[in-house]
C-alpha positions, -999 to 999 in steps of 0.1 A, spaced: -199 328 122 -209 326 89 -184 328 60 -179 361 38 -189 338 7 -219 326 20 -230 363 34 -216 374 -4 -239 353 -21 -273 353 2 -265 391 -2 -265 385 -42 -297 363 -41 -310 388 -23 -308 413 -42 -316 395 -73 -351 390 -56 -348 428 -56 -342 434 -87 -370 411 -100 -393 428 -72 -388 459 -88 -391 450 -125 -424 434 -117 -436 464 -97 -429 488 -122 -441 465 -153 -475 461 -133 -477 498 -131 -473 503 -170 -499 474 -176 -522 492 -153 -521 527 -166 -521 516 -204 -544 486 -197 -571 501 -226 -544 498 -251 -528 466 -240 -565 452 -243 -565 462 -282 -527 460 -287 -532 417 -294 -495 412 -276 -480 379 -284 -460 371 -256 -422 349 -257 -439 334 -223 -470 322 -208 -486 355 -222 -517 355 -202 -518 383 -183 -534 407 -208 -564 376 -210 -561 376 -173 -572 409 -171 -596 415 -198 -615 384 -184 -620 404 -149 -636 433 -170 -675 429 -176 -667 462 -201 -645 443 -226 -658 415 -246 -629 387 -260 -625 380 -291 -606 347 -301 -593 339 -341 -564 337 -363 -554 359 -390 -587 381 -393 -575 401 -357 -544 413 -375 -551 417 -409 -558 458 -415 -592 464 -415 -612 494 -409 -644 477 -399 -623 449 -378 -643 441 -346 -620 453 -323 -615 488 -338 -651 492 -342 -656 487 -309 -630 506 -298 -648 538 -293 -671 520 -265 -704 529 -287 -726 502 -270 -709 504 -238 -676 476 -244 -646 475 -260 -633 441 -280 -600 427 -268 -584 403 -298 -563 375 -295 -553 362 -326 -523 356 -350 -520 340 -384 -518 303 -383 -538 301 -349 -565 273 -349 -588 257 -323 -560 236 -307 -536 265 -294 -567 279 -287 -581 253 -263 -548 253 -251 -550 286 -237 -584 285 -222 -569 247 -205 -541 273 -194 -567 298 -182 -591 276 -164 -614 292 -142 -607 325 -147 -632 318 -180 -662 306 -154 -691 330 -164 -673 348 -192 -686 358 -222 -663 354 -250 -661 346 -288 -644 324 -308 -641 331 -346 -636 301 -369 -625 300 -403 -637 271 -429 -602 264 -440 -588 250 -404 -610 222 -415 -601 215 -451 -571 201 -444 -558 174 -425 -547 190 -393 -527 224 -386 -495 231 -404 -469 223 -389 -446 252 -393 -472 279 -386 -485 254 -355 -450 257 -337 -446 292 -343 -479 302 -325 -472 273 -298 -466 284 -264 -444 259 -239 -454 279 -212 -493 280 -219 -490 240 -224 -474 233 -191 -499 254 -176 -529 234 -194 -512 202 -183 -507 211 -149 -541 224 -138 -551 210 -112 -588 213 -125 -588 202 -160 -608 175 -160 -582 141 -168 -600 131 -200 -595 162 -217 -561 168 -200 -555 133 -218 -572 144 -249 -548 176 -251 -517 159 -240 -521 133 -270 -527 162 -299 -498 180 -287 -480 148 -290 -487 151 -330 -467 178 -335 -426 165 -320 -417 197 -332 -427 216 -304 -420 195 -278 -388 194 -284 -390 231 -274 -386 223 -239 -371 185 -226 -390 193 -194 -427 198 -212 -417 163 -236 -415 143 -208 -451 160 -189 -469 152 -223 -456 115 -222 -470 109 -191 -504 125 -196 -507 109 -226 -514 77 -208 -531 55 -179 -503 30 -170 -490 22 -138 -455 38 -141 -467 72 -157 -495 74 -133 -469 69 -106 -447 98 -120 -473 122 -133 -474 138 -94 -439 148 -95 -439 164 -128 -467 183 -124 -451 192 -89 -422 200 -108 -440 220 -136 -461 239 -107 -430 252 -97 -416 262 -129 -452 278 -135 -447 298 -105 -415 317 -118 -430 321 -155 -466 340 -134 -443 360 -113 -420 367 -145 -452 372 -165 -465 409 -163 -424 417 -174 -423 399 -206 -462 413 -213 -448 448 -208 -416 440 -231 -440 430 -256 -463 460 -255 -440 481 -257 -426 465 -290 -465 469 -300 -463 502 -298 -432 509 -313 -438 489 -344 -478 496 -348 -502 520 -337 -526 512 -314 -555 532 -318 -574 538 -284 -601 564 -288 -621 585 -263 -654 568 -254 -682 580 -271 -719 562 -270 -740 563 -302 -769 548 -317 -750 525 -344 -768 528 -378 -761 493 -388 -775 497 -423 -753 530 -430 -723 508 -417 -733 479 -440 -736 504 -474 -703 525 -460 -689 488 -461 -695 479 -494 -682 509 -504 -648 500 -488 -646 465 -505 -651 479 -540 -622 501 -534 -596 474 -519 -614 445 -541 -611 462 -580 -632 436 -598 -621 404 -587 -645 379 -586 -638 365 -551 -640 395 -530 -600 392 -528 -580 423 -519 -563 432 -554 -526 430 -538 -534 395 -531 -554 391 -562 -526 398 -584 -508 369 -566 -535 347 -574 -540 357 -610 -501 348 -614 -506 309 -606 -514 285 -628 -544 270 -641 -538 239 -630 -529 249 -593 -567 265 -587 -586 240 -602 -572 211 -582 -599 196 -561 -634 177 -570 -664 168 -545 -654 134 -535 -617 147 -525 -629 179 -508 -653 154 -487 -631 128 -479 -608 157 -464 -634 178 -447 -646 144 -429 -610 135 -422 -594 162 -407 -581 167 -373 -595 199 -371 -627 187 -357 -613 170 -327 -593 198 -317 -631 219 -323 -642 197 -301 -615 202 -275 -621 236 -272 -656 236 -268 -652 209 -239 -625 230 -219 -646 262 -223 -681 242 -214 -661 221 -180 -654 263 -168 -684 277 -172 -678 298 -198 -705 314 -223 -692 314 -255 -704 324 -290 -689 306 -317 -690 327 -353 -678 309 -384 -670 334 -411 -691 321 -445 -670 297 -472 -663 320 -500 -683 298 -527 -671 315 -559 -636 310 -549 -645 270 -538 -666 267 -571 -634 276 -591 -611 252 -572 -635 223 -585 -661 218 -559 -698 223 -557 -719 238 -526 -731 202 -517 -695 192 -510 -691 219 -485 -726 220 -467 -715 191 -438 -692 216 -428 -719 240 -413 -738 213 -402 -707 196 -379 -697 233 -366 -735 235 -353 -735 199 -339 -706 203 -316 -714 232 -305 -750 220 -294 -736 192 -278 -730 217 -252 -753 241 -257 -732 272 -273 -748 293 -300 -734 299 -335 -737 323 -357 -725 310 -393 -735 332 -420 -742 306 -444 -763 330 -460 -734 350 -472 -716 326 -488 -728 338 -523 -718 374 -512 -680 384 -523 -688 413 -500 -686 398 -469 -655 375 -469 -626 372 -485 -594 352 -488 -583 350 -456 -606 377 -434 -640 397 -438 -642 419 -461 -651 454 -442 -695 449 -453 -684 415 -438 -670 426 -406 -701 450 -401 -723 415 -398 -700 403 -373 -699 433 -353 -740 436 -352 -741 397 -341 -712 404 -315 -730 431 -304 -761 418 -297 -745 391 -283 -726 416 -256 -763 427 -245 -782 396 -245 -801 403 -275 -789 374 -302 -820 359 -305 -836 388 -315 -811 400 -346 -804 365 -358 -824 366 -384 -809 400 -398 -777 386 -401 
């Protein structure tokens, strides 16, 4: 006969199980019936957060975007709200927060695996990732995910180099490691090929498997938890479908329109509430670079490798990427000290990694001139309407034949 304290607490484990049962059920549910919104509402999840990618990826009506600051800066021309209406048939879904650069990124599509095989997707650089040594650090370990790199390290499919490549640049940044003990310790041993860590790397991934396993079933919760704080803090705009033939060269003079009202007269294309920030530093503080530094950095930096990361996780799944690099502001990089033929590798690397596996990019060098199109940190909204035409025409397989309009 079994004791009342054992039939107390398989009763209590029980109906913890429950409990958990339920909460999933009903956050699934939610998830499901708002799924349109939770596509546009970019969620950042306290977790392993890829539910909402999980989901877009199974639609062939929602196209992914991938960036940094530009997917949450307030724009009205911003990709995913143009979209949003379905006027060509998809909707964008953004993932993006300030600070994100290519290595969280290939660190969720490691995490996501071959749920990418086939997909169309694209990736938005910005020219500044790669004007400085590597990714801040703060901003780095605020965006960084413990979950989504024991998921990357622990898949079962990721092919060993670039398991080995990934485990080593997360090893650059302490900070974050020291998150988790558990996730430390994986990253040591994947970070080499000797006997004793190739001994112990199946029991920690065994280990992290199961760890995994609660965060996937736990998952869909902590996505609902953070829609819902989406929604109470900012409006997601979600509406009704409605096809149209998009007049691309209305949009682009509507655009222009729009940056001379948020731009004053600014010679950067700046925003004037950050302009005024600018204005207010000193001299000596914008005028602080010269070629031969800005060279030596762009040819030095991190950011490169960590490109290169990316591209090789999305090219082992299978997935079809376009890779768009806003323009570098050249008025603003003029003023800092530097001349265009310090900057021009830069478009010329982004292009040869990408070839290397055979993804198209769309730079638009030929905007670089143009304080219309970009910025400080983001499009400006003429900007945005160049990216939209090249996303969609990308969406329906027709790239090749807009290129040269953009």
């Amino acid at each position: 006969m079994k004791s009342p304290s054992l039939l107390a607490a398989c009763a209590a484990i029980l109906f913890i199980i429950a409990v958990i049962g339920g909460v999933r059920a009903y956050a699934l549910a939610k998830l499901d019936r708002h799924f349109d919104q939770l596509a546009l509402a970019n969620v950042k999840s306290s977790r392993l957060g890829l539910e909402t990618d999980e989901r877009v990826l199974e639609r062939s009506d929602y196209l992914p975007v991938y960036g940094s600051c530009e997917l949450v800066y307030p724009q009205h021309n911003r990709i995913d709200r143009f979209f949003a209406s379905m006027p060509t048939g998809f909707r964008v879904a953004p993932s993006g927060d300030r600070g994100v650069t290519s290595l969280l990124i290939a660190e969720r599509f490691a995490a996501l695996g071959e749920r990418l095989r086939g997909k169309r997707l694209i990736v938005i650089l910005t020219p500044e990732w790669f004007f400085r040594p590597e990714a801040n650090v703060p901003t780095y370990d605020g965006n960084f995910s413990v979950e989504l790199a024991l998921a990357a390290l622990a898949s079962p499919d990721l092919d060993p180099a670039i398991k080995q490549r990934l485990a080593r640049r997360m090893a650059d940044y302490p900070g974050s490691l020291a998150k988790n003990a558990f996730l430390s310790q994986f990253v040591a041993v994947n970070c080499e090929d000797s006997p004793t860590r190739h001994a112990v790397r199946p029991v920690v991934s065994w280990l992290a498997t199961g760890f995994l396993g609660v965060q996937r079933v736990l998952d869909p919760v902590f996505t609902w938890v953070g829609f819902e704080h989406s929604l109470s803090h900012f409006h997601v705009d979600l509406p009704a479908p409605r096809p149209e033939q998009i007049d691309w060269q209305r949009d682009l003079a509507h655009g222009a329109k729009e940056f001379r009202q948020l731009s004053g007269d600014n010679p950067y294309g700046f925003r004037s509430t950050l302009w005024k920030k600018v204005e207010r530093r000193p001299r000596a503080y914008l005028y602080k670079t010269n070629d031969r530094q800005f060279v030596q950095r762009l040819r030095a930096s991190k950011e490169w490798e960590d490109y290169d990361l990316m591209l090789a996780v999305l090219h082992q799944y299978g997935a079809k990427p376009l890779i768009v690099s806003t323009p570098i502001n050249a008025r603003y990089f003029r003023a800092l000290g530097t001349s265009p033929t310090a900057w021009q590798d830069y478009y010329g690397e982004v292009h040869k990694f990408a070839q290397k596996f055979g993804f198209p990019v769309v730079d638009f060098k030929s905007h670089q001139e143009d304080p219309e199109f970009f910025g400080f940190a983001d499009p400006n909204p003429k900007g945005w309407i160049y990216i939209n035409r090249a996303a969609d025409a990308f969406y329906h397989g027709r790239l090749g034949s807009v290129r040269k309009t953009l």
